[in-house]
N, CA, C and O atoms as a GROMACS GRO file, in nm:
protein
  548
    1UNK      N    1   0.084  -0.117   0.000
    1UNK     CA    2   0.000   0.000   0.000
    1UNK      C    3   0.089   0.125   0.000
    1UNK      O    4   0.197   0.133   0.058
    2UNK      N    5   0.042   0.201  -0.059
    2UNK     CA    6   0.157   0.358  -0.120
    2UNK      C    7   0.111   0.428  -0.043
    2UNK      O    8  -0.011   0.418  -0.038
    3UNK      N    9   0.166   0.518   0.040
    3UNK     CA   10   0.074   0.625   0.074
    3UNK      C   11   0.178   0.762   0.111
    3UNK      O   12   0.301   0.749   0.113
    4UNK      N   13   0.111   0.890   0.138
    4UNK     CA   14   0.204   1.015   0.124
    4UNK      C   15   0.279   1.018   0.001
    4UNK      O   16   0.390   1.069   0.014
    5UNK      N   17   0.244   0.969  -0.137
    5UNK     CA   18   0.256   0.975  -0.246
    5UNK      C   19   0.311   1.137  -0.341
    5UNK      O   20   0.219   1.207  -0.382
    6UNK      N   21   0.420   1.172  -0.362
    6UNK     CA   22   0.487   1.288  -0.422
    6UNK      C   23   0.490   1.241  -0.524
    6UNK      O   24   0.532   1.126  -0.529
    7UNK      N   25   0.439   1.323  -0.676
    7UNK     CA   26   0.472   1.328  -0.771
    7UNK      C   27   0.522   1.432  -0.840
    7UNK      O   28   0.444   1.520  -0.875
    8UNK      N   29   0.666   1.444  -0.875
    8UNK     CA   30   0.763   1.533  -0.916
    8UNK      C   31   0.768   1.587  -1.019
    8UNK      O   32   0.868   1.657  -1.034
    9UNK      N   33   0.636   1.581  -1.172
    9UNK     CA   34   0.609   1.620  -1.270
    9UNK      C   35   0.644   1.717  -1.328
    9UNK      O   36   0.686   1.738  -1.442
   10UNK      N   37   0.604   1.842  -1.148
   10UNK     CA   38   0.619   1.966  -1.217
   10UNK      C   39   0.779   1.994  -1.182
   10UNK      O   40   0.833   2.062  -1.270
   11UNK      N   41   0.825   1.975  -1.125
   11UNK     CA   42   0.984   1.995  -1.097
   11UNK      C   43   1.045   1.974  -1.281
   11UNK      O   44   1.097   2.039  -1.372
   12UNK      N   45   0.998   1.844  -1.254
   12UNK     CA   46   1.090   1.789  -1.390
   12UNK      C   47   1.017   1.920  -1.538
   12UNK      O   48   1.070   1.994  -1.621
   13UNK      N   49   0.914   1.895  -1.510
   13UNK     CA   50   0.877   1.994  -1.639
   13UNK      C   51   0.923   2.138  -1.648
   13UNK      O   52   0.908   2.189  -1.759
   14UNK      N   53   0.979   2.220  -1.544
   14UNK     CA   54   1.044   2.327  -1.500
   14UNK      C   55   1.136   2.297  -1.532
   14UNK      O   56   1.171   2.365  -1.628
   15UNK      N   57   1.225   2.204  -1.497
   15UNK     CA   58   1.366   2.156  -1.571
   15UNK      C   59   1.391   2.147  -1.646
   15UNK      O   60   1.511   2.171  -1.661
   16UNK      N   61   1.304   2.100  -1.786
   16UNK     CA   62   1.334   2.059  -1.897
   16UNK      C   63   1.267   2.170  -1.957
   16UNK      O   64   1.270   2.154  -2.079
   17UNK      N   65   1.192   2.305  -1.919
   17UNK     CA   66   1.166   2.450  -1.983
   17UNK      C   67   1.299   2.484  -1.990
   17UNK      O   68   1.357   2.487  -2.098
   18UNK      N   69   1.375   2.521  -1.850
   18UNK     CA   70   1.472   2.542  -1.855
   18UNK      C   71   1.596   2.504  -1.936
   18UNK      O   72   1.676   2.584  -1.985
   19UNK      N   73   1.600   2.361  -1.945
   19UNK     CA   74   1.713   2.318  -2.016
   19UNK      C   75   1.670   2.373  -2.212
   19UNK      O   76   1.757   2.398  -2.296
   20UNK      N   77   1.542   2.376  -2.232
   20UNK     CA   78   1.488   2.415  -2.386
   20UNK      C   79   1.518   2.551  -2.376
   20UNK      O   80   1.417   2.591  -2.434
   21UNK      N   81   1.561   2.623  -2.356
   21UNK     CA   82   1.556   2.747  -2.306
   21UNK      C   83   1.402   2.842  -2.284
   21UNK      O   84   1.382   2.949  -2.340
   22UNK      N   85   1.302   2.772  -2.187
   22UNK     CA   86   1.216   2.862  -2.214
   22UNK      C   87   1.169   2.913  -2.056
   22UNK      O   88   1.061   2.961  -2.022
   23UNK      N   89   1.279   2.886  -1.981
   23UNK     CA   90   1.288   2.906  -1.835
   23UNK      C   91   1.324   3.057  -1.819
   23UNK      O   92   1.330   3.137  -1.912
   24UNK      N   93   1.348   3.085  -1.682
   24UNK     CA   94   1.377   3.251  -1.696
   24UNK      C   95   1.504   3.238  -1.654
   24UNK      O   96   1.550   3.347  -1.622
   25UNK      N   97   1.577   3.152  -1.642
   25UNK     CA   98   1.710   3.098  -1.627
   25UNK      C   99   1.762   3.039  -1.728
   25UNK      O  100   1.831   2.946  -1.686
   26UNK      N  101   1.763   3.049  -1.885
   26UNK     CA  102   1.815   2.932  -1.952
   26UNK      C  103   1.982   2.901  -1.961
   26UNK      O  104   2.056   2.911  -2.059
   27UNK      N  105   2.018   2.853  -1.799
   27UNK     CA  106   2.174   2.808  -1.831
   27UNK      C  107   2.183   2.699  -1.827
   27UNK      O  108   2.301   2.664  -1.823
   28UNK      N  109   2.089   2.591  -1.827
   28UNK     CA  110   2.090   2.474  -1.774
   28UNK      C  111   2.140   2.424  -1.914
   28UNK      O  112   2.083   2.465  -2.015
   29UNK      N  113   2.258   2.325  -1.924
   29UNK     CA  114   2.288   2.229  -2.024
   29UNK      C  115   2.241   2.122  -2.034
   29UNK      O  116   2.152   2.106  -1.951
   30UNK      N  117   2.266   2.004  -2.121
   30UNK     CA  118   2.189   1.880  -2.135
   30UNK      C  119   2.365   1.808  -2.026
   30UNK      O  120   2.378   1.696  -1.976
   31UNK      N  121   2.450   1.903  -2.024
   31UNK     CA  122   2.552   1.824  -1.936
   31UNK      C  123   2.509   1.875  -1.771
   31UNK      O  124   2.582   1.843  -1.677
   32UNK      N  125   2.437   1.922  -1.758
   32UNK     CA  126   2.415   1.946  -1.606
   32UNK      C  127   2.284   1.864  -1.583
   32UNK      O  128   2.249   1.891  -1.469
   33UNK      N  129   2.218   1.799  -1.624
   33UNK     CA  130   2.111   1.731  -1.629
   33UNK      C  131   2.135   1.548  -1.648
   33UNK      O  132   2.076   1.462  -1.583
   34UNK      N  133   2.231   1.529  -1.749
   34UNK     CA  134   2.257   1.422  -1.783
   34UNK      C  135   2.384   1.383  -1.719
   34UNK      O  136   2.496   1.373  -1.768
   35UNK      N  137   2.341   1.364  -1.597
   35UNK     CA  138   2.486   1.304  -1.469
   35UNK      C  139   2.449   1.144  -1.434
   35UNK      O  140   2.493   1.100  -1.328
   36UNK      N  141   2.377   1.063  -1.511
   36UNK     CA  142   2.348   0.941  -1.426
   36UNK      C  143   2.473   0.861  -1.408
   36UNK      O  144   2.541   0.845  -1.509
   37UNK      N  145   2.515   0.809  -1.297
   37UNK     CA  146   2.622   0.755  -1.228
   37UNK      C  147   2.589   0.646  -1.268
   37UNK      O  148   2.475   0.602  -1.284
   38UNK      N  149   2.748   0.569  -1.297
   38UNK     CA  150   2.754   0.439  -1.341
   38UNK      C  151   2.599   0.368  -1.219
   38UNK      O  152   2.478   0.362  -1.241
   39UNK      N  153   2.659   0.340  -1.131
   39UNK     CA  154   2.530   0.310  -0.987
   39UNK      C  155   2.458   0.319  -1.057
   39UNK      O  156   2.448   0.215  -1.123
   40UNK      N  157   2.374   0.415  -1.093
   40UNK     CA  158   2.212   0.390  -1.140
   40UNK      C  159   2.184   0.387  -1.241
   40UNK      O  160   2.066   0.400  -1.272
   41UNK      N  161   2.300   0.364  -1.354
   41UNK     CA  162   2.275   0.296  -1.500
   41UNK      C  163   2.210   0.175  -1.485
   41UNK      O  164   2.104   0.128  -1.526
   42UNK      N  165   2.355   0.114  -1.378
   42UNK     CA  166   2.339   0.004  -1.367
   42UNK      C  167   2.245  -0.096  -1.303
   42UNK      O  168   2.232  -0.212  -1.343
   43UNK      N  169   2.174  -0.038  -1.191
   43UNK     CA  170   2.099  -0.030  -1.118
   43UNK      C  171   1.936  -0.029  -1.229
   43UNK      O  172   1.832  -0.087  -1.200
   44UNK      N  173   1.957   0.042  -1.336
   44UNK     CA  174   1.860   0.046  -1.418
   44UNK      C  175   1.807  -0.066  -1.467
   44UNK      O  176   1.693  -0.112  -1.468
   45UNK      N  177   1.927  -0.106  -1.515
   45UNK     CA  178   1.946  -0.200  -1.607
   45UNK      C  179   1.898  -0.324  -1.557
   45UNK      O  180   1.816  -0.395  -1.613
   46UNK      N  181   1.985  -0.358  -1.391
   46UNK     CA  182   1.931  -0.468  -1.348
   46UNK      C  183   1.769  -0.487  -1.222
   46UNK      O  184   1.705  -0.585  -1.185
   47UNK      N  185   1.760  -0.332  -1.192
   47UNK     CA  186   1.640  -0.361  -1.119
   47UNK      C  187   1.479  -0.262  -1.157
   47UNK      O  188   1.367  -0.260  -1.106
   48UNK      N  189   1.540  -0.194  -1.264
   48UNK     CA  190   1.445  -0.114  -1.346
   48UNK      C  191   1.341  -0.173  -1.451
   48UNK      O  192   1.353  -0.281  -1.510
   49UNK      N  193   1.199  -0.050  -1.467
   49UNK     CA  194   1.109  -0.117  -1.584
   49UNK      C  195   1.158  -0.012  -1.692
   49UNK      O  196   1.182   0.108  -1.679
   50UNK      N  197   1.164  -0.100  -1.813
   50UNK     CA  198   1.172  -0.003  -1.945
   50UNK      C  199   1.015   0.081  -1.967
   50UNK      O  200   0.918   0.011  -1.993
   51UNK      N  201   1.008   0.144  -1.962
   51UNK     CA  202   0.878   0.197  -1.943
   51UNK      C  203   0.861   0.264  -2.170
   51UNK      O  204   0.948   0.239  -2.255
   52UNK      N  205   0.751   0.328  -2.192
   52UNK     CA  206   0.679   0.358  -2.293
   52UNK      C  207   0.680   0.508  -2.343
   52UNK      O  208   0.603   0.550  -2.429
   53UNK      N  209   0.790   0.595  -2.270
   53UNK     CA  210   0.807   0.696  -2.281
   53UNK      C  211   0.963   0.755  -2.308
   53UNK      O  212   1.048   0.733  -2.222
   54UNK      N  213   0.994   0.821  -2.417
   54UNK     CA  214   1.124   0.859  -2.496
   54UNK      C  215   1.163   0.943  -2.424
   54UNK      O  216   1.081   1.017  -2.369
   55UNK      N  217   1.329   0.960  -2.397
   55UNK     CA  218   1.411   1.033  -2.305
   55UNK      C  219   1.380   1.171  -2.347
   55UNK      O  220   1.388   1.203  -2.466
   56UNK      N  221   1.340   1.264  -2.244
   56UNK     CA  222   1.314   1.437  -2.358
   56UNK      C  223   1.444   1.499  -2.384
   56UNK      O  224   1.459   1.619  -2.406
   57UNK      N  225   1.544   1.404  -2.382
   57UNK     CA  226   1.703   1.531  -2.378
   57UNK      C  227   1.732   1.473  -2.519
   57UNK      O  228   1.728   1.527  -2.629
   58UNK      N  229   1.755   1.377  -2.490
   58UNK     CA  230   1.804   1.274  -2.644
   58UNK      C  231   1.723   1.256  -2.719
   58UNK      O  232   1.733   1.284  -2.838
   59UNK      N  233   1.618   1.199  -2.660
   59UNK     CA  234   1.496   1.178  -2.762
   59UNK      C  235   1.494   1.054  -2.850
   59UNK      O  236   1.403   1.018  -2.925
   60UNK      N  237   1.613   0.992  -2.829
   60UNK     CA  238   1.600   0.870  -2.905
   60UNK      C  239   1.580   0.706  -2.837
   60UNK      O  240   1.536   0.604  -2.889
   61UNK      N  241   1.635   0.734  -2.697
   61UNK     CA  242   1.601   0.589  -2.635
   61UNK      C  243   1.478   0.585  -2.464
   61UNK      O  244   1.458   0.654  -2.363
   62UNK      N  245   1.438   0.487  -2.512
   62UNK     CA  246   1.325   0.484  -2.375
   62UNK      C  247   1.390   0.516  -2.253
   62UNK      O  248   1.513   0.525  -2.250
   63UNK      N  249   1.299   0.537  -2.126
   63UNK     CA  250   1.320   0.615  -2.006
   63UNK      C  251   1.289   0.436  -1.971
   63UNK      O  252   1.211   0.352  -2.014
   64UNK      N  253   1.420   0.440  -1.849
   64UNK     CA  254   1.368   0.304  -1.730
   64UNK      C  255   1.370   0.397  -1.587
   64UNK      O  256   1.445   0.478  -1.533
   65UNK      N  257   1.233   0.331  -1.562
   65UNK     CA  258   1.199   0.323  -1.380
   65UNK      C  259   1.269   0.250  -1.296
   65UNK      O  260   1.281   0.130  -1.323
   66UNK      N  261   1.314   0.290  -1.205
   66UNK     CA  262   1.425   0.218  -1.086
   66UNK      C  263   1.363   0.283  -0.959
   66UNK      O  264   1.353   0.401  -0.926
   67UNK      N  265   1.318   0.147  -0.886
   67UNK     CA  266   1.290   0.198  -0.682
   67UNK      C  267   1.443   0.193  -0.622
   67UNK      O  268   1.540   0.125  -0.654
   68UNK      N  269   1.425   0.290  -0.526
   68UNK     CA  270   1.520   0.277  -0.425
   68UNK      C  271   1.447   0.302  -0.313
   68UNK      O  272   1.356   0.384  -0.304
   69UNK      N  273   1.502   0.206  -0.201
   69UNK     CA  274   1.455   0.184  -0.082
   69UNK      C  275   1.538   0.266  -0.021
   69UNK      O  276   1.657   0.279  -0.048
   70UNK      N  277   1.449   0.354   0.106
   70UNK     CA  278   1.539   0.401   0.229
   70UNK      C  279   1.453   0.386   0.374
   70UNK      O  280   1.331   0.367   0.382
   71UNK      N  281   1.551   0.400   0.488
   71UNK     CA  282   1.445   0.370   0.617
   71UNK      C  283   1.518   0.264   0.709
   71UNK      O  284   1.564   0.160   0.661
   72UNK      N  285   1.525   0.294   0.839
   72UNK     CA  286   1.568   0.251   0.946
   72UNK      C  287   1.513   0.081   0.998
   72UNK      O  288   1.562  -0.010   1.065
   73UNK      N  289   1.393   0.104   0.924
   73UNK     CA  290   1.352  -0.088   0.959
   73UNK      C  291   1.410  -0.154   0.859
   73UNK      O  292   1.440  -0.270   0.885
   74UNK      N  293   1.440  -0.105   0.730
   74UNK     CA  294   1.480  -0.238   0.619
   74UNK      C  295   1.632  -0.228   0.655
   74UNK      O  296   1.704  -0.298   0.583
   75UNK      N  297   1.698  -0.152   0.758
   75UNK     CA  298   1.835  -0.206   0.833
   75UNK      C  299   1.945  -0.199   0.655
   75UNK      O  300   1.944  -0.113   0.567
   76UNK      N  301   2.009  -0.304   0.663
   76UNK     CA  302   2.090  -0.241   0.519
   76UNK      C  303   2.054  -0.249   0.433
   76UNK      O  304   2.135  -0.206   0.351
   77UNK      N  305   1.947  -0.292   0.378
   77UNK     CA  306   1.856  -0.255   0.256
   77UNK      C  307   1.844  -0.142   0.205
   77UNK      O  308   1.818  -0.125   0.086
   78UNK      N  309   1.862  -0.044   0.296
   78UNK     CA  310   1.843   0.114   0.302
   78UNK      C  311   1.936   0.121   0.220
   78UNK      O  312   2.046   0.070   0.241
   79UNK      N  313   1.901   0.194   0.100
   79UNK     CA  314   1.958   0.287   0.015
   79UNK      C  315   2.035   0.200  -0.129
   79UNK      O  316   2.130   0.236  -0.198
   80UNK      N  317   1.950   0.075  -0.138
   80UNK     CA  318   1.966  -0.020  -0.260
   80UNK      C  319   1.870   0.023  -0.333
   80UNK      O  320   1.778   0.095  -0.293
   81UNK      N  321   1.888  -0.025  -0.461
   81UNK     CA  322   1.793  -0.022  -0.579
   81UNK      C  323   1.720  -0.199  -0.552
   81UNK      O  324   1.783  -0.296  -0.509
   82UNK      N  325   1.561  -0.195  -0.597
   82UNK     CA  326   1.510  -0.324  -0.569
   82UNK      C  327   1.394  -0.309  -0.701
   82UNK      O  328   1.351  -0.205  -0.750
   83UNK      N  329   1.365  -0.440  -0.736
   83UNK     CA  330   1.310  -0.470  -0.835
   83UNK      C  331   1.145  -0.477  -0.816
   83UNK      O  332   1.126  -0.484  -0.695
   84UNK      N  333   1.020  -0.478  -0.886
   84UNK     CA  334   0.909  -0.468  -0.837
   84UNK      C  335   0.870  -0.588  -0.727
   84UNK      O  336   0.800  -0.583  -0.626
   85UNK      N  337   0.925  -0.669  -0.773
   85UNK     CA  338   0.890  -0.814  -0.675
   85UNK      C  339   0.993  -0.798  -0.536
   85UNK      O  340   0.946  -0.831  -0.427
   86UNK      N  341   1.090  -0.762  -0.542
   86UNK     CA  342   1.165  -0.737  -0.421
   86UNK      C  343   1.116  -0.594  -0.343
   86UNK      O  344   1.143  -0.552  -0.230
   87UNK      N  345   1.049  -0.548  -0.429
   87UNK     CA  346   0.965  -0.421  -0.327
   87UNK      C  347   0.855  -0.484  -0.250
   87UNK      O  348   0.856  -0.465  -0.128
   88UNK      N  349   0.789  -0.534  -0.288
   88UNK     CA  350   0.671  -0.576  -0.300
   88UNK      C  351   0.733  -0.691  -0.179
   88UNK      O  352   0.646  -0.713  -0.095
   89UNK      N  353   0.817  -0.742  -0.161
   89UNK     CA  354   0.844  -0.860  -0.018
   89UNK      C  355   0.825  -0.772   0.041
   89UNK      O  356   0.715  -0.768   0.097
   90UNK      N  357   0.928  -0.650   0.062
   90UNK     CA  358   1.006  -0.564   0.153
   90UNK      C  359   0.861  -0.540   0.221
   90UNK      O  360   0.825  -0.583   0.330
   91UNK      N  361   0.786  -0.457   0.126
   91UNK     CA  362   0.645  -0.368   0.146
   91UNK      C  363   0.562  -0.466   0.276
   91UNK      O  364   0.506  -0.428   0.379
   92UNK      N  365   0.592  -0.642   0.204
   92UNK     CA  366   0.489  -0.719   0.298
   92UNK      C  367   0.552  -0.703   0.424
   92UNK      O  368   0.480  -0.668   0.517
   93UNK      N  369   0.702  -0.728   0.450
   93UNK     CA  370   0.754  -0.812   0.591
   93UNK      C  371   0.788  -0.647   0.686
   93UNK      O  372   0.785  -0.656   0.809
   94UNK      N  373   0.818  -0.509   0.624
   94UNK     CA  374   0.877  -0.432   0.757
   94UNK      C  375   0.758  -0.325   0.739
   94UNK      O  376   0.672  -0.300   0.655
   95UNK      N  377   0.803  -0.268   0.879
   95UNK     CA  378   0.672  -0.195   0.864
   95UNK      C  379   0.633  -0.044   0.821
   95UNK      O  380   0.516  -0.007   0.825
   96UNK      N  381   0.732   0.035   0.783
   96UNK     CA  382   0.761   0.154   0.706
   96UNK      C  383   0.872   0.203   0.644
   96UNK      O  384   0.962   0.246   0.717
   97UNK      N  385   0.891   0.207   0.497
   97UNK     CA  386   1.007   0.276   0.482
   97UNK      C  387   0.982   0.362   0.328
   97UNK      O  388   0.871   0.341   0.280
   98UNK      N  389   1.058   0.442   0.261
   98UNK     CA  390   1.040   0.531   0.167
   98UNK      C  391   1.076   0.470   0.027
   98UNK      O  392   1.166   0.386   0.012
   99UNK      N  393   1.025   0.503  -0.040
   99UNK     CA  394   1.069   0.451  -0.206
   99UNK      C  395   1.076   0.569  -0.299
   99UNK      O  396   0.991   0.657  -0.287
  100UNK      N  397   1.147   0.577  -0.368
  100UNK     CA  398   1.197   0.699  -0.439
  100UNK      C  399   1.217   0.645  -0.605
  100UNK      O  400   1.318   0.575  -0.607
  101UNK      N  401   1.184   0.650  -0.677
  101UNK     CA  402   1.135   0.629  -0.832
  101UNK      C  403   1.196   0.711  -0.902
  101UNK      O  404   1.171   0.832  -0.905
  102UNK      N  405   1.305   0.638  -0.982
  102UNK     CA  406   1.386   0.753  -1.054
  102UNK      C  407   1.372   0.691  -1.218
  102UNK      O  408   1.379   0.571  -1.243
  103UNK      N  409   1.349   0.801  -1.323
  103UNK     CA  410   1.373   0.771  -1.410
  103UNK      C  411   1.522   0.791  -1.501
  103UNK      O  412   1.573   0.903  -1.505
  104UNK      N  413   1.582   0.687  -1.566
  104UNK     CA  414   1.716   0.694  -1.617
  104UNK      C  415   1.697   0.655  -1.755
  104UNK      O  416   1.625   0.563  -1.795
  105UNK      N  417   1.806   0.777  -1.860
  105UNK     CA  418   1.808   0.742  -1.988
  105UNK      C  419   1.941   0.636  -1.989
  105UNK      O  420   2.042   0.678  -1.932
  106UNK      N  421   1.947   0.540  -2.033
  106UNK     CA  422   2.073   0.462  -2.038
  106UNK      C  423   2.219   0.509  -2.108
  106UNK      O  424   2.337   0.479  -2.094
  107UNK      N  425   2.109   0.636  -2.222
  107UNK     CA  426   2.179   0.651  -2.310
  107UNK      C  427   2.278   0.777  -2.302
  107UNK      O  428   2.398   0.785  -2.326
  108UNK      N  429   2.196   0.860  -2.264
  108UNK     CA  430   2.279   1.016  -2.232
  108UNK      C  431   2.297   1.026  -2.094
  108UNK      O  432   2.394   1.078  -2.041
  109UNK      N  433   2.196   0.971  -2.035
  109UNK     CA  434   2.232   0.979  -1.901
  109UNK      C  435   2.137   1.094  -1.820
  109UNK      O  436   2.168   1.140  -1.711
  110UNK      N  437   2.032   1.124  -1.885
  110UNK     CA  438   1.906   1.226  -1.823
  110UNK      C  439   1.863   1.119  -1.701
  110UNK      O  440   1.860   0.997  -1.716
  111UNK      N  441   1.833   1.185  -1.591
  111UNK     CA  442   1.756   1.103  -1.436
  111UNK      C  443   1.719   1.207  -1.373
  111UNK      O  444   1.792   1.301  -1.342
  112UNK      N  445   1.585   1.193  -1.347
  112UNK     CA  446   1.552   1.270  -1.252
  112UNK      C  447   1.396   1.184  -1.154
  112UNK      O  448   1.316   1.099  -1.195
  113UNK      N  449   1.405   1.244  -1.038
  113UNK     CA  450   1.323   1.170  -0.946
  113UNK      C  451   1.166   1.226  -0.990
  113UNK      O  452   1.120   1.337  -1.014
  114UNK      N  453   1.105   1.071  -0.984
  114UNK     CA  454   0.982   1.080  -1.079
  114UNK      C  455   0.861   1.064  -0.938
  114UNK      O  456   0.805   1.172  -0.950
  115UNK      N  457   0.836   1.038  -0.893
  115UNK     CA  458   0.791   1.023  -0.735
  115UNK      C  459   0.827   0.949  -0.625
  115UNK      O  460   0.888   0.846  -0.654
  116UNK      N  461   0.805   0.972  -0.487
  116UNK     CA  462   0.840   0.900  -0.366
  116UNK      C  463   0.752   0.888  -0.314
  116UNK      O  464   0.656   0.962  -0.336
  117UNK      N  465   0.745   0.795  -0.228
  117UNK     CA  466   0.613   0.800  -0.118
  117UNK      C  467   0.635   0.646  -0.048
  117UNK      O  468   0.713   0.554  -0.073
  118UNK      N  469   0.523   0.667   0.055
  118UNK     CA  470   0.600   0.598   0.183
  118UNK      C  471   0.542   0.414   0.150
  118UNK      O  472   0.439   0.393   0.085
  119UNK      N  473   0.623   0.307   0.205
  119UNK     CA  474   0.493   0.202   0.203
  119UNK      C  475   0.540   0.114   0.348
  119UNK      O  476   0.605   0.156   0.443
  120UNK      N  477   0.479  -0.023   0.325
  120UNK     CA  478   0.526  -0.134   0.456
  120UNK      C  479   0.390  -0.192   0.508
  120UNK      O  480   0.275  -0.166   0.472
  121UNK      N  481   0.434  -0.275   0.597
  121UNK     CA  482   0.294  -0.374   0.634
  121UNK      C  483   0.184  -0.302   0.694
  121UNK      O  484   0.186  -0.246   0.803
  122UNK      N  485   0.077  -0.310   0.604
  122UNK     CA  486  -0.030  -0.252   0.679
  122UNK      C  487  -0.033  -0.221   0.812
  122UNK      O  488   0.045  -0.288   0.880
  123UNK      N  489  -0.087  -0.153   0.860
  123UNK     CA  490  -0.101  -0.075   1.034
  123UNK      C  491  -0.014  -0.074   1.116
  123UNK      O  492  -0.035  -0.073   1.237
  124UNK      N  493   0.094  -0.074   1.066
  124UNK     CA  494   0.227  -0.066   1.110
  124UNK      C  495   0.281   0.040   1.073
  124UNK      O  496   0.402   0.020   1.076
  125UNK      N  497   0.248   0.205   1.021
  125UNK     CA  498   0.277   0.308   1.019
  125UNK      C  499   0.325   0.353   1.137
  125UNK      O  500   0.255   0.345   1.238
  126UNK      N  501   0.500   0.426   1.140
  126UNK     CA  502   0.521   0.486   1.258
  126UNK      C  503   0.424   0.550   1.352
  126UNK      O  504   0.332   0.614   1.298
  127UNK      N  505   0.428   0.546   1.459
  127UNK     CA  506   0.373   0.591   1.560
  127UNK      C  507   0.372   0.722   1.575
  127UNK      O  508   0.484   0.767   1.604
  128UNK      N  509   0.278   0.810   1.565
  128UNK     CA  510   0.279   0.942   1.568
  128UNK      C  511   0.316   0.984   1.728
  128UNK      O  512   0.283   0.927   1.832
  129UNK      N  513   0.404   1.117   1.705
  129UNK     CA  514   0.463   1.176   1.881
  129UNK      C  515   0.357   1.210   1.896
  129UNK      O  516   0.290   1.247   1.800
  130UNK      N  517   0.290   1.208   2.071
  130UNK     CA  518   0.227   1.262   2.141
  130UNK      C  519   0.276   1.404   2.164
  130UNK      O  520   0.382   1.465   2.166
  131UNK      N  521   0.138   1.428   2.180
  131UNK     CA  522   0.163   1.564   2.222
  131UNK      C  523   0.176   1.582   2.386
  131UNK      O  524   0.135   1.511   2.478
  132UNK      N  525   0.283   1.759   2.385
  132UNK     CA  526   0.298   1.773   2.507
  132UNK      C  527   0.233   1.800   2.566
  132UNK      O  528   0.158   1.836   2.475
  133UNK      N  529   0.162   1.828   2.676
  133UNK     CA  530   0.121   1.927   2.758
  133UNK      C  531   0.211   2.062   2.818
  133UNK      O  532   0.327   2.082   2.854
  134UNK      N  533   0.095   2.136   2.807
  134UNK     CA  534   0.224   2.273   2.856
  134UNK      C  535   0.222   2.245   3.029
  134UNK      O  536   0.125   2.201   3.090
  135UNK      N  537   0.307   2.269   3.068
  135UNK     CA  538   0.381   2.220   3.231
  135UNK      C  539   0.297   2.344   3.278
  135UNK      O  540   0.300   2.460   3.236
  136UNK      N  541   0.179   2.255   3.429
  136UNK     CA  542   0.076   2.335   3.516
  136UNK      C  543   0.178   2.431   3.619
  136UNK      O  544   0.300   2.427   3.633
  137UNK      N  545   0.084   2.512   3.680
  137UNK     CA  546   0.179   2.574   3.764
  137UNK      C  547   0.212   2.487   3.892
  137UNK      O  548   0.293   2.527   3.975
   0.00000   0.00000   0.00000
């Protein structure tokens, strides 16, 4: 179950005004944009979906989806790339942690974070802090 769900649409679409030059900043290059680190090529490659949508920098090769896990219950899991079925354990057995959805061109190397949001075993959402009381006289 997904929930506190961020979708980063408009970031990225601000970015890529910018990089077309139609931002009120146009310094952005296709080399300040297109930094994907060997890590999350690779990471693409082996725990990513090829998804149905063309890179907007290059324009010539498909965009892949890649999760990354973060969060204090999945212990060193935190901060791997995991595949839909290895999310999907994680999601059943701990009981909150963050997923972050990045899209990567393989080819030029465009990535940018496509949404995050929280998941883990049902009703097992951190425990919200109590509130204080203000101290009586």
């Amino acid at each position: 179950m997904r929930r506190d769900v961020v979708d980063h649409a408009l970031a990225r679409r601000a970015l890529l005004r910018q990089l077309h030059g139609g931002g009120l900043l146009a310094t952005t290059s296709a080399d300040d944009v297109c930094d994907a680190s060997p890590l999350l090529k690779s990471a693409a490659r082996a725990y990513g979906v090829r998804t149905e949508r063309t890179c907007p920098v290059c324009r010539r090769q498909p965009l892949w989806e890649v999760s990354w896990v973060y969060g204090d219950a999945i212990a060193e899991r935190s901060g791997t790339a995991r595949s839909a079925r290895q999310l999907l354990a994680l999601a059943r057995s701990f009981p909150d942690f963050a997923v972050y959805e990045v899209e990567v061109c393989l080819d030029c190397g465009w990535n940018h974070l496509v949404r995050t949001y929280r998941t883990g075993t049902p009703g097992t959402a951190p425990a919200r802090r109590a509130r204080r009381e203000p101290a009586g006289p």
